[in-house]
C-alpha positions in Angstrom: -60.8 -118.1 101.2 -58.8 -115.4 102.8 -56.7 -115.2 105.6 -58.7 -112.5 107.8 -56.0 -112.7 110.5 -53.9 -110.5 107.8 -54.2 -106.9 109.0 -56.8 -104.9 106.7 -55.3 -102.3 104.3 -56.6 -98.8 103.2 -57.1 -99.8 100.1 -60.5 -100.1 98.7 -61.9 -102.8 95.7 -64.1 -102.4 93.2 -65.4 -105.3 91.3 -67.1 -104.2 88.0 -69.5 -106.7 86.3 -71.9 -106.8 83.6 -73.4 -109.9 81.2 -69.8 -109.8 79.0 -67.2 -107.9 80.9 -65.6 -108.1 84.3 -63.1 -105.7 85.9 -61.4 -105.2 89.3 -60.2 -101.7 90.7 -58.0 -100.8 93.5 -58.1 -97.1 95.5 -55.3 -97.1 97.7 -56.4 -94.1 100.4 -53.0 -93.9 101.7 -51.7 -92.2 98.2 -54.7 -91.9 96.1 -53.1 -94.2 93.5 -55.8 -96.1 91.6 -55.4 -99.0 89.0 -57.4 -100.7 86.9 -57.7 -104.4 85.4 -60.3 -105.7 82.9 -60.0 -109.6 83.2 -60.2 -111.5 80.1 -63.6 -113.7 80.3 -63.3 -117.6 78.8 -66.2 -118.1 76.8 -68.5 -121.3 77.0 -68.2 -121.1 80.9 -70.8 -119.1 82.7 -69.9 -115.2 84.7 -69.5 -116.6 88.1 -67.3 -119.5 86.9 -65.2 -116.9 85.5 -65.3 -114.9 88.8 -64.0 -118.0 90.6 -61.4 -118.4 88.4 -60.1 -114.6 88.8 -60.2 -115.3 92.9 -57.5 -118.1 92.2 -55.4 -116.4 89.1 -55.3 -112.4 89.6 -52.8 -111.4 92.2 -55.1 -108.2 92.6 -57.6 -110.1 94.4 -55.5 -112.3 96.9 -55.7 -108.8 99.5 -57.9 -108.0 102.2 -59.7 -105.0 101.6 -61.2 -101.9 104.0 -63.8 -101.8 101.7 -65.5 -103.6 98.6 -67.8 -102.6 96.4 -69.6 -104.4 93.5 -71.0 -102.4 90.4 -73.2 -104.1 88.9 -74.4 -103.5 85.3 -78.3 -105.1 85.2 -82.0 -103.9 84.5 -82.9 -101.1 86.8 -86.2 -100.7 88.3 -86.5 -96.8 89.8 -89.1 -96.3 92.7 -90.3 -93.1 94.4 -88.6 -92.7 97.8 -92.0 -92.5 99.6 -93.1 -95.8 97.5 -90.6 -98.0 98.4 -90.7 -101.0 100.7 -87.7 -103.3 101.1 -89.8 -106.6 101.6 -91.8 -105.9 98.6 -88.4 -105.0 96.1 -88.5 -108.5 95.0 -92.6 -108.3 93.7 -92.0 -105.1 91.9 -88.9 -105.9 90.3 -90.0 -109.2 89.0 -93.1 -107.9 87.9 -91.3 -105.5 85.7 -88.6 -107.9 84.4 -89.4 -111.4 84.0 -86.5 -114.4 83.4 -84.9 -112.5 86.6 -86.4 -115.1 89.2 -82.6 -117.0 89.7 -81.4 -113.3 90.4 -80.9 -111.9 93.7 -82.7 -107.7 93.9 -79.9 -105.8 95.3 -81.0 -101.5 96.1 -79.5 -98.5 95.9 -80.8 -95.5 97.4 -80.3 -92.4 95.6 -81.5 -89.5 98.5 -80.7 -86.8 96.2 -83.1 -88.1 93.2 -85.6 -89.1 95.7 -85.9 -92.3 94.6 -84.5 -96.4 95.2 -83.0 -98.1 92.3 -83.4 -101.6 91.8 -81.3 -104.1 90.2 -80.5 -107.6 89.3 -77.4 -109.7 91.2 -76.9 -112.9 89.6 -77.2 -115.0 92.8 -73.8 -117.3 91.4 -71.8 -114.9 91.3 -73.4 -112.8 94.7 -72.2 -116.5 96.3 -68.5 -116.7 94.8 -68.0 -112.9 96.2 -69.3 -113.5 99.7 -67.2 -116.6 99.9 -64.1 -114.0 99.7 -66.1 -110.8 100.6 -68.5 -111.1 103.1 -68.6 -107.8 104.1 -69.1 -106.5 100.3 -71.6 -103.8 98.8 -73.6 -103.7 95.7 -74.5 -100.6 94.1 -76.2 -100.0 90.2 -73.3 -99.5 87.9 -74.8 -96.1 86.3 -75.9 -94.9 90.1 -72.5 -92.6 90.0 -73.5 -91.4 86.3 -77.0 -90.1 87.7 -75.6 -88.5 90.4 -73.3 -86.3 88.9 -74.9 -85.6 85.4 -78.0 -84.4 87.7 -75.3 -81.6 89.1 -74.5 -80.7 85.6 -78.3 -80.4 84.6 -78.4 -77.4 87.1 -76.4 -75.6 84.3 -78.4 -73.2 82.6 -81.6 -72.8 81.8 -82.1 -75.5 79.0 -83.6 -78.8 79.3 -81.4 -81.4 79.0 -81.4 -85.2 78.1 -78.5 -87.7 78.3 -77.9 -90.6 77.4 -74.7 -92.8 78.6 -73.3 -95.5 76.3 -71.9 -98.3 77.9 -71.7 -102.2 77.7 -73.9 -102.2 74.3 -76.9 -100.1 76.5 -77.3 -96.4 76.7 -79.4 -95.5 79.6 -81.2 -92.1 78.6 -82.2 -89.9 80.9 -83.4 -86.6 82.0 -84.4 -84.4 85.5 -87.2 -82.4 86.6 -87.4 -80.8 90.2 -85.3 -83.3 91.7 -86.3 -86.5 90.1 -86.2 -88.4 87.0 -88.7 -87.0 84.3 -87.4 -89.8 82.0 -85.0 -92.5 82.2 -85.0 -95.7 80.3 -82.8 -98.0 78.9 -82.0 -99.4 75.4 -79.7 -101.5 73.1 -76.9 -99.4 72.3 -74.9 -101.3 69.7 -76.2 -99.5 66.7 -75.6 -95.9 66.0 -79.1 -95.6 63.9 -81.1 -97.6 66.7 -79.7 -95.2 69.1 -80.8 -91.8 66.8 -84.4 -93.4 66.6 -84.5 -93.6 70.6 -83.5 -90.5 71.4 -85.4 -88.5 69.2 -88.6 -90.7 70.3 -87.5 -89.6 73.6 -87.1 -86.2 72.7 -90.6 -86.0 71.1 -92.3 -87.7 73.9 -90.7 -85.1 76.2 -92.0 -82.3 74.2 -88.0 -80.5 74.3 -87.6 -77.6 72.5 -85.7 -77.6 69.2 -82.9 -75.3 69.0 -83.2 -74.7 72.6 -83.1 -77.7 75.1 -80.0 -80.2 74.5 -78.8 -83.4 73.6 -75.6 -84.7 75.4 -73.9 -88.2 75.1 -71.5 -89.6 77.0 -69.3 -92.7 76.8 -68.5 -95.8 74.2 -70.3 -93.9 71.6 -71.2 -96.3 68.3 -70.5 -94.3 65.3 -70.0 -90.8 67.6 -69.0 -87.9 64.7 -72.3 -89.3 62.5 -74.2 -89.8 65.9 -73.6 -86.3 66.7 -74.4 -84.7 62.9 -77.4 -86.6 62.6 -78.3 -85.4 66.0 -78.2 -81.7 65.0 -79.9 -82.0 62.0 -83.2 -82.6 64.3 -82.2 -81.0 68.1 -79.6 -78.8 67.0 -77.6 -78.7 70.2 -76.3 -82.1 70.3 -73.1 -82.8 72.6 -70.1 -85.3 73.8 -68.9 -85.1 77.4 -65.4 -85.4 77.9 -64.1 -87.3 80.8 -61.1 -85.2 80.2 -62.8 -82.0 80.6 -66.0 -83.4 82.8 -63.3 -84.2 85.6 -61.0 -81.2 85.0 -57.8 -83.8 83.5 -57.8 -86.3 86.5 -55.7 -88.7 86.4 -58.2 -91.4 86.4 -59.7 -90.1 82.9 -56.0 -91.5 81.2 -56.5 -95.1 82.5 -57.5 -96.8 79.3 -60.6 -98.9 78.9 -61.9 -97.9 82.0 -65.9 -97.1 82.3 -67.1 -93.3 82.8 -69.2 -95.0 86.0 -66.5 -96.1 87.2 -64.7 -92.7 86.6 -67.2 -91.1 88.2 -67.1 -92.9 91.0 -63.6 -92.3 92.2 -64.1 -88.6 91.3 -67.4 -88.2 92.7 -68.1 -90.6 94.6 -71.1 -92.7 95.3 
């Protein structure tokens, strides 16, 4: 437990976590100097356990934060804005994923998409947090992904549908008048699963060959084969750059680190 008679620094925590990976990010406000550290799970003991063990081992953690924030990477559930009730987020989330009924439903709402995403918080691990952060926030881990990539889709006049690779999912998705027109998620491990789920996507979405575009961004299974077997069928295929997305920011050279969570201290939430 920390000591919260220590006075609170400007720095801000982000704690990263998905089924298989856990990671914990510092933004210090004062100089805008961010790092990164993945922590090594130990198999055979279960997310939270591990979580518990980071709170006594990684020096990172024994702070008191401004703020904390916890990116979660779970099943989303997206529901109109005008649709959306907070005592019934539970019932609809359920409903739509089963074997989730140990989990917490955490919400993010995303004004700008005019909808509320709904996700899964392994209650555990919610409990180990709150023992340390109270005070903590939970947000989807592709929220910042959404947000931004809807920006880019006001470039041109071509339809466009992306897809985000990232903890052996890629979330595709696409926008139409200021909402999701698509967006699903599948298993992203395999290069040739991922080409059949796009271009069922594509069909289904009736986009224009030679015309509307592909782009993918992320941990990329087999990208160079990805991207030529893409254009045999769509033509205009394309891989997003951190680099270039975020115009050579510093946070693009910090190895191993996440294009959501990139995106997040570039753009925000």
């Amino acid at each position: 437990m920390h000591d919260y008679s220590q006075p609170v620094s400007r720095k801000r925590l982000i704690i990263r976590v998905s089924r298989k990976s856990l990671s914990f990010s510092v933004l210090d406000s004062g100089n805008g100097q961010i790092s990164f550290s993945p922590y090594p799970l130990k198999s055979g003991i279960s997310l939270s356990a591990n979580l518990r063990e980071a709170f006594r081992d990684e020096e990172i953690l024994n702070d008191k934060y401004q703020h904390v924030l916890v990116s979660v990477v779970a099943p989303t559930l997206t529901v109109p804005t005008e649709q959306f009730k907070e005592q019934e987020k539970e019932i609809l989330f359920r409903h739509a994923f089963t074997n989730h009924e140990q989990d917490c439903v955490g919400y993010t709402v995303m004004d700008d998409l005019n909808c509320v995403v709904l996700f899964a918080i392994n209650r555990n691990l919610k409990s180990v947090i709150a023992d340390h952060y109270p005070e903590a926030r939970y947000m989807a881990a592709v929220a910042p992904v959404w947000r931004h990539l809807h920006q880019r889709s006001y470039m041109g006049t071509k339809a466009k549908l992306y897809c985000y690779f990232h903890d052996q999912r890629m979330d595709v998705f696409c926008y139409g008048q200021n909402r999701f027109k698509f967006c699903n998620a599948f298993d992203g491990r395999d290069a040739h699963d991922a080409l059949y789920y796009l271009l069922s996507v594509w069909k289904q979405l009736g986009m224009k060959v030679g015309h509307d575009e592909i782009f993918l961004v992320g941990d990329i299974p087999e990208q160079q084969w990805l991207i030529e077997e893409l254009k045999k069928y769509v033509q205009r295929a394309y891989v997003i750059l951190p680099t270039g997305d975020f115009n050579r920011s510093a946070v693009t050279q910090i190895e191993g680190m996440p294009y959501d969570l990139m995106t997040l201290f570039v753009k925000g939430r």
